[in-house]
C-alpha positions in Angstrom: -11.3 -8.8 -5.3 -8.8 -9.6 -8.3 -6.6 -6.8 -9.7 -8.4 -6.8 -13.1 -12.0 -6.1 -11.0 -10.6 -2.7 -9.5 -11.3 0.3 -11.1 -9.5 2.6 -9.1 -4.8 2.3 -9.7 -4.6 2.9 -6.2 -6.7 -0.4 -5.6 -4.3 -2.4 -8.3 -1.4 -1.2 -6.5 -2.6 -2.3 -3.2 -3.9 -5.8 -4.4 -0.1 -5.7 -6.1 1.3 -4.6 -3.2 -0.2 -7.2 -0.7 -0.1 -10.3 -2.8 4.1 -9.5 -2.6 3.6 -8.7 1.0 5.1 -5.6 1.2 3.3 -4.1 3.9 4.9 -0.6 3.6 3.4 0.2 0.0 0.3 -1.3 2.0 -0.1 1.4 4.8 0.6 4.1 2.5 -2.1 3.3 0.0 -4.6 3.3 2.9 -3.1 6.5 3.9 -3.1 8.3 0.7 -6.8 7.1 0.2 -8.1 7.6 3.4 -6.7 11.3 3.5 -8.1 11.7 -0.1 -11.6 10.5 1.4 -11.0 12.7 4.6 -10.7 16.4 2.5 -13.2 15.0 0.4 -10.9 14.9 -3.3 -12.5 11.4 -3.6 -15.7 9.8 -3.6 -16.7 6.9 -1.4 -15.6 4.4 -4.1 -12.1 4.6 -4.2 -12.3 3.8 -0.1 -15.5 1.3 -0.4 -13.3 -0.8 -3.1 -9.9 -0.5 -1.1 -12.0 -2.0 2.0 -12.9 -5.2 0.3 -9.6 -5.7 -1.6 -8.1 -5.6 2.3 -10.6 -8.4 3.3 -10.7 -10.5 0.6 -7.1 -10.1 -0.4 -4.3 -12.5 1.3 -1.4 -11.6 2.2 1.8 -12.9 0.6 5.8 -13.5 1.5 8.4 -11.3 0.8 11.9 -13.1 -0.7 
């Protein structure tokens, strides 16, 4: 998934996120969404999209 394709900012900011490979930023996103999903303050979207920018994303190097 490419960061223009996501329609939700936490998405973007993962797919930012990962491409610099800063995993902290990572785990929090999936955090924040996943409790968001959890209590029900987001639709299945938000989570669905975040899945597939996890596989289809790669991972990058921080300098």
């Amino acid at each position: 998934m490419k960061r223009e394709e996501a329609t939700h900012q936490s998405v973007r900011d993962y797919i930012t996120a990962k491409e610099a490979g800063d995993s902290e930023t990572t785990s929090r996103i999936i955090r924040e969404v996943g409790e968001r999903f959890s209590t029900r303050t987001t639709d299945g979207t938000e989570i669905a999209e975040l899945g597939e920018a996890a596989w289809t994303t790669e991972l990058g190097s921080q300098n």
